[in-house]
N, C-alpha and C positions, 0 to 999 in steps of 0.2 A: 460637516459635523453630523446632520443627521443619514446620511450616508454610512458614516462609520457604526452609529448606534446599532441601524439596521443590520447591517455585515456583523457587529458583533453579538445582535438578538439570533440571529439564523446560525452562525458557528453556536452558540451556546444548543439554543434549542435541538439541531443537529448532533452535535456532541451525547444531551441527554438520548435521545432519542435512538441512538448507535449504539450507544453503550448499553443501553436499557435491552435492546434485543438481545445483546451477546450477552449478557449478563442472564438475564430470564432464561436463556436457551442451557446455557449453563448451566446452572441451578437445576435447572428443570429435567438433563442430565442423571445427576446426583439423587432429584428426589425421583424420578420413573425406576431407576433401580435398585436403590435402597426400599422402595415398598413391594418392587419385587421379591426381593431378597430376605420380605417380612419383616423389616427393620419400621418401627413407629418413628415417624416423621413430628417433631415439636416444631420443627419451624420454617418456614421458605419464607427469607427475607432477597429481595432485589435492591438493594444500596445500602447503606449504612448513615445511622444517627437516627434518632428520632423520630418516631413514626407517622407517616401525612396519613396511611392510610391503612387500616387493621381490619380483618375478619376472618372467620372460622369455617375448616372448607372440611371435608370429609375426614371422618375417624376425627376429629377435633384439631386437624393442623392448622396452625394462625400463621394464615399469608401476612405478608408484610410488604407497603414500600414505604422506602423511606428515601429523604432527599439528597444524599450525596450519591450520584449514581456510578461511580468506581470498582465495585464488587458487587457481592452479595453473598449468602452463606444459605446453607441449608442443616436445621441443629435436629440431631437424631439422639434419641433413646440411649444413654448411656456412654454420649459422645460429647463432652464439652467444648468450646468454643477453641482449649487448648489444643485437643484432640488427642487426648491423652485418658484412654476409657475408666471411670470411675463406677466400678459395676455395684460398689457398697451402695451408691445413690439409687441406685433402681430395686425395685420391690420384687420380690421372689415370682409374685405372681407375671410380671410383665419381663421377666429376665432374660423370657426367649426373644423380645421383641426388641433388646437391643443390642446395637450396633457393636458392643464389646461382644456379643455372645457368636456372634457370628465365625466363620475361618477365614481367615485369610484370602485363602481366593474372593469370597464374598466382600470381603473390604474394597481389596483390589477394585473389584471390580465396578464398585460402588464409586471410588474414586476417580478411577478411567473413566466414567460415565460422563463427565461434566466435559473432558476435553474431547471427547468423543463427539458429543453432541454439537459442538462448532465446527469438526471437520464434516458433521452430517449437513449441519445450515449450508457448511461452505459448498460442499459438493450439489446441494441444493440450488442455492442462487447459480451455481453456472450452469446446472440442469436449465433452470430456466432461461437465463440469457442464451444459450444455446439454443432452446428451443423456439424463443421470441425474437432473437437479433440473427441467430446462425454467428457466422462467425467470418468477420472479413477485415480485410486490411490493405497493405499495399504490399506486391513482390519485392524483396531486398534488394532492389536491384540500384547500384552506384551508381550515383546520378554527375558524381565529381568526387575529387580529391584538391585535398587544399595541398599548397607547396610546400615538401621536404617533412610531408607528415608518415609518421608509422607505418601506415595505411599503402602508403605512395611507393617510401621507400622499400616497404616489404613484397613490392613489384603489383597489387592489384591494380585495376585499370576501370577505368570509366563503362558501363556498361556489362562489367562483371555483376554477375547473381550471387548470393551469396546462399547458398544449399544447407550449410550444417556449420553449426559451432562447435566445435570438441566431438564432431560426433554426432552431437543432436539435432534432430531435421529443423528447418526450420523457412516456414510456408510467407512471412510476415515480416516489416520492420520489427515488430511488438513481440517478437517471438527470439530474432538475431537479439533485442536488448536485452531479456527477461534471463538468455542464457549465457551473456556478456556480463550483464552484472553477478551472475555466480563466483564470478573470479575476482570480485573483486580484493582490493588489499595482497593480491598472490603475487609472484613472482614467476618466470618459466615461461611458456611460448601458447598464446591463444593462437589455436588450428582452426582457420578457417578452409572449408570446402567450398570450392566456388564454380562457379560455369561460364564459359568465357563465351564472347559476342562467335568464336567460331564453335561452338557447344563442345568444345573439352570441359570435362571434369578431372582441378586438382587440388590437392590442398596448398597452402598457405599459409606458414608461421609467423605471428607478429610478437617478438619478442617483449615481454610485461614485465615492468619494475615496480613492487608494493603500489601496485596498481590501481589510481583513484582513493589512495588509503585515505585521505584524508577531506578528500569532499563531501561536501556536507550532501550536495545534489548531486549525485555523479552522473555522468552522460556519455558511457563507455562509446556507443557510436561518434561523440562529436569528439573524442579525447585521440581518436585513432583518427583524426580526417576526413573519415566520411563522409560524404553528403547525399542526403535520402531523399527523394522525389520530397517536394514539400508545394504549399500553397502559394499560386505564381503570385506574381506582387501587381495584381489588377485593381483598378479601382472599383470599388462596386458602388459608392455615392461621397458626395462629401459635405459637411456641415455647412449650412448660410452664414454669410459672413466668417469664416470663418480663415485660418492662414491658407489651407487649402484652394476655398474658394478664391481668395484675394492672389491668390499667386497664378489663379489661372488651372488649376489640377479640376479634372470633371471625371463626373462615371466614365469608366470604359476605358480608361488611360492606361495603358502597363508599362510600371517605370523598367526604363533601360538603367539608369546613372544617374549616383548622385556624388558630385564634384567629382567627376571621373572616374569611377570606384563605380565597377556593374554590381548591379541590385537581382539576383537571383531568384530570390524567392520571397514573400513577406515578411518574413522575421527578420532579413536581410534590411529592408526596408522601415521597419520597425525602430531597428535598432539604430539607424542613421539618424531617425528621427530623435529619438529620445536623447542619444548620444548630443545632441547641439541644440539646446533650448537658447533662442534670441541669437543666434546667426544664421546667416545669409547663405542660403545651397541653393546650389546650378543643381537643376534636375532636368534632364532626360527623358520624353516620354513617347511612346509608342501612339498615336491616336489615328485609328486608320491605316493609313497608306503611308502618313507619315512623322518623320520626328520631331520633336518640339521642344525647346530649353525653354524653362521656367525656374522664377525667381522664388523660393519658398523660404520664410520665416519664422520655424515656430515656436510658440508660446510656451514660455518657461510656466510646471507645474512643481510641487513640492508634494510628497507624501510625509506621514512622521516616520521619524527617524532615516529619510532614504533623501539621498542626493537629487539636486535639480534636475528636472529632465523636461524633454520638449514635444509638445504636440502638435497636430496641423490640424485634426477636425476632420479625419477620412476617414473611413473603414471598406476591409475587405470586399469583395464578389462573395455573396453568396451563394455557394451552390455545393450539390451534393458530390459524396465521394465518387459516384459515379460518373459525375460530370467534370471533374477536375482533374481527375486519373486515367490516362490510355486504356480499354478494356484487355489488354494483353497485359497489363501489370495490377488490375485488381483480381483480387482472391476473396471467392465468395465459396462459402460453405453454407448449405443448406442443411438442419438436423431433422431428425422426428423425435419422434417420445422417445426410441429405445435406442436410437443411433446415437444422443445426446447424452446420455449417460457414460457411456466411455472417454469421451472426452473432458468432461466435469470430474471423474475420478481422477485421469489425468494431471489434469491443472491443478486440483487440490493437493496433489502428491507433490509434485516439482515446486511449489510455491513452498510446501510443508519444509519440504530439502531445502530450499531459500531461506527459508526463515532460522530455521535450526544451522546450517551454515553460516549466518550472518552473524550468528550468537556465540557461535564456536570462535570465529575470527575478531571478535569483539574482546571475549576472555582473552583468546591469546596475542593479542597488540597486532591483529593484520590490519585492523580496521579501525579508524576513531571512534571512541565511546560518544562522541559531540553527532554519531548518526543516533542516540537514542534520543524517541522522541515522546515527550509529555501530554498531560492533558489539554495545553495551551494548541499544542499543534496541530494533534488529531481533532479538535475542534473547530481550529481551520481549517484542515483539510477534509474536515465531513460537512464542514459548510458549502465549501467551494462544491465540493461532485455533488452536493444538492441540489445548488443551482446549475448544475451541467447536465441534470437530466437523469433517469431514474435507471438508466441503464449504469452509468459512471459512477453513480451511489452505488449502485449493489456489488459492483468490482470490488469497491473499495470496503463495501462491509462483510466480503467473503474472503477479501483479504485481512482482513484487521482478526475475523472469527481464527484464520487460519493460525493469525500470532498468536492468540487469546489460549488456542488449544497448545501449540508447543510450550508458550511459555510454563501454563500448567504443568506440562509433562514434566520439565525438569525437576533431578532429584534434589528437591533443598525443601526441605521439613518448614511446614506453613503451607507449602502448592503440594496440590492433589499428587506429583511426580514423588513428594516426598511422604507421605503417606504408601503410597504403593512400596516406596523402598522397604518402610518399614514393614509392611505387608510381606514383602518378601522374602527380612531377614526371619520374621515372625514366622514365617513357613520351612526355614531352613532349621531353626534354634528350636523351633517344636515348642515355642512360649513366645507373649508377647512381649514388646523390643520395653525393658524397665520404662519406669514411668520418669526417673530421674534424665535417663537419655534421652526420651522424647521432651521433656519440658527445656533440657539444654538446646534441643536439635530446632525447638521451635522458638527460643531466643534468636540462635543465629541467621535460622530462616524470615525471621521477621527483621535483624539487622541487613542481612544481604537485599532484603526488598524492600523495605525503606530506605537506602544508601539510592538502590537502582532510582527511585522515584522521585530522590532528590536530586541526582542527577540527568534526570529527563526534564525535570521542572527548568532546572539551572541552564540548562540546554535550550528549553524554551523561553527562556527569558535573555538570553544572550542572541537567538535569534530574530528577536521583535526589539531588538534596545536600538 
């Protein structure tokens, strides 16, 4: 119990705390170029409801936070909350200073500023992890094929590399996934480029049917059979008293088999475990020179809402990626200051394309709607990479900046994408777009994005029941 409390004070606290940046950066967007643009700034709020916390910052703008940390808004001079300009309300004297008096482009560009400013964070946080971590991983190289898999059938082989997906190079397991799941929900033939153990370079088509459409977690590598160098299944200690201990399993053990069934790697291993809470497995272990059968029993656990499953009371070998991976299949990249930057543009770009792709195939039924996901989740999953280290947070919050900016972009009246529309028709029509059509355009845009949020909730609550 108090286990859970904690898990669910750190998802919370995470969640505010995530959002609270992309939310400020945002905003902050919106107001750096509306006071460029001479526009008087009334208000920079970060959340909405009622205010914790109020004061008056230059030219008389009243910052704001308030407690529901989901948005935030920035209220300009002659701009209401509709966004629909009411320029009778402003006084002749300050007329130039507002947001109605302005052109169009100046709107625009007022507007673009907010999504702008999260593909700047985004390209930022990888500037840095580039510059702090460099950039490494493991070579794609097939470690196996499971029987009568896609993969197998489509003739690749054990110890082929895998060079390019569709084209695109690719140096990393994490780089083959990131351009595997582009396709996802498609139909047609994923090209792989590969390099064979006698170093021919060919491609490779693996024929795809509405491809992973409807996985909630999709895992295009493990969907095609592949099997990726992973974490061998060594014992690195195990609990006193525990099934482990009582069955005989000690540091240093690498399971061969359990009930005759080879144990590959530790998830392999994992999975046998949890798979049989409170029966009896013949395991197999390497110890030295030689092999050893032992009797293990583990102990039935329960989580809420999730099926029985079994533990022994062991964990992993710890050791670094260096120490686990052959140095002929790790890939380390070292950056500087200015080297680092073309790859952070990069990644923001292709992630951008991901994002906006996965939106597109959503609208048009390639992909289930049950992959959007709410506040429920992103709160656990910006818990969880908090506790994984400061490096895995900041993936994840240059990735979540990168949604935050496409979603905006889109054209649907309410998000800054549909302001800009209007900005544009405003530019073509030589007037601005009536106020009846903006106040219709901002109903719809506030039904379409209230529908989406009660289906990410609904989503979030179907995956924690």
């Amino acid at each position: 119990m108090m286990t859970m409390i904690v898990q669910t004070f750190i998802s919370v606290l995470a969640l505010i705390v995530t959002l609270g940046i992309l939310v400020t950066i945002h905003e902050f967007g919106h107001y750096w170029v509306a006071r460029r643009c001479g526009v008087k700034v009334l208000r920079f709020s970060v959340g909405f409801g009622r205010a914790i916390k109020t004061w008056k910052g230059k030219d008389g703008v009243e910052f704001v936070i308030a407690p529901i940390p989901l948005g935030g808004y920035v209220k300009m001079l002659g701009q209401e909350d509709t966004k629909v300009a009411l320029p009778d309300d402003v006084s002749n004297f300050e007329r130039h200073l507002s947001f109605s008096s302005k052109s169009p482009l100046q709107k625009a560009l007022i507007a673009v500023a907010g999504p702008a400013a999260n593909f700047l964070l985004a390209i930022f946080v990888f500037w840095v992890l580039n510059l702090s971590y460099g950039e490494s991983g493991i070579a794609p190289v097939i470690s196996g094929l499971e029987d009568e898999s896609p993969a197998l059938l489509a003739g690749l082989k054990e110890g082929d590399e895998i060079l390019a997906v569709d084209g695109k190079v690719t140096l990393t397991w994490q780089q083959v996934n990131l351009h595997m799941l582009s396709r996802l929900g498609e139909t047609g033939d994923l090209r792989l480029t590969i390099r064979t153990i006698s170093n021919t370079t060919a491609d490779v088509n693996l024929p795809i049917q509405a491809w992973m459409a409807d996985d909630l977690e999709p895992n295009p590598i493990s969907s095609l059979g592949i099997l990726q160098f992973s974490v061998p299944p060594v014992i690195g200690g195990v609990i006193d008293a525990g099934p482990a201990d009582k069955g005989g399993l000690r540091a240093g053990d690498t399971v061969v088999s359990v009930n005759g069934r080879e144990v590959g790697n530790w998830s392999s291993w994992v999975k046998e475990i949890r798979a049989n809470p409170e029966l009896e497995l013949e395991v197999i272990v390497q110890r030295n020179d030689n092999q050893i059968s032992l009797s293990l029993v583990p102990e039935v656990n329960y989580e809420d809402g999730a099926p029985a499953f079994g533990t022994i009371g062991a964990f992993a070998q710890q050791a670094s990626l260096s120490e686990l991976v052959p140095t002929e299949m790790q890939r380390n990249i070292v950056f500087g200051p200015i080297s680092a930057i073309m790859p952070a543009l990069q990644e923001t770009w292709d992630k951008s394309l991901f994002v906006l792709g996965a939106i597109k195939k959503m609208v048009i039924g390639l992909i289930s709607v049950k992959n959007i996901n709410g506040p429920i989740t992103i709160a656990q999953v910006a818990g969880e990479t908090a506790t994984y280290g400061l490096e895995i947070y900041l993936g994840f919050l240059a990735l979540l900046s990168i949604s935050l900016g496409v979603m905006n972009l889109l054209p649907i009246p309410v998000l800054d994408g549909g302001q800009i529309l209007f900005c544009f028709i405003e530019a073509v029509i030589r007037r601005p777009v009536p106020e009846k059509i903006q106040a219709w355009g901002l109903q719809l845009g506030l039904f379409i994005i209230s529908s989406i949020m009660i289906l990410a909730i609904y989503n979030d609550f179907n995956r924690f029941l």
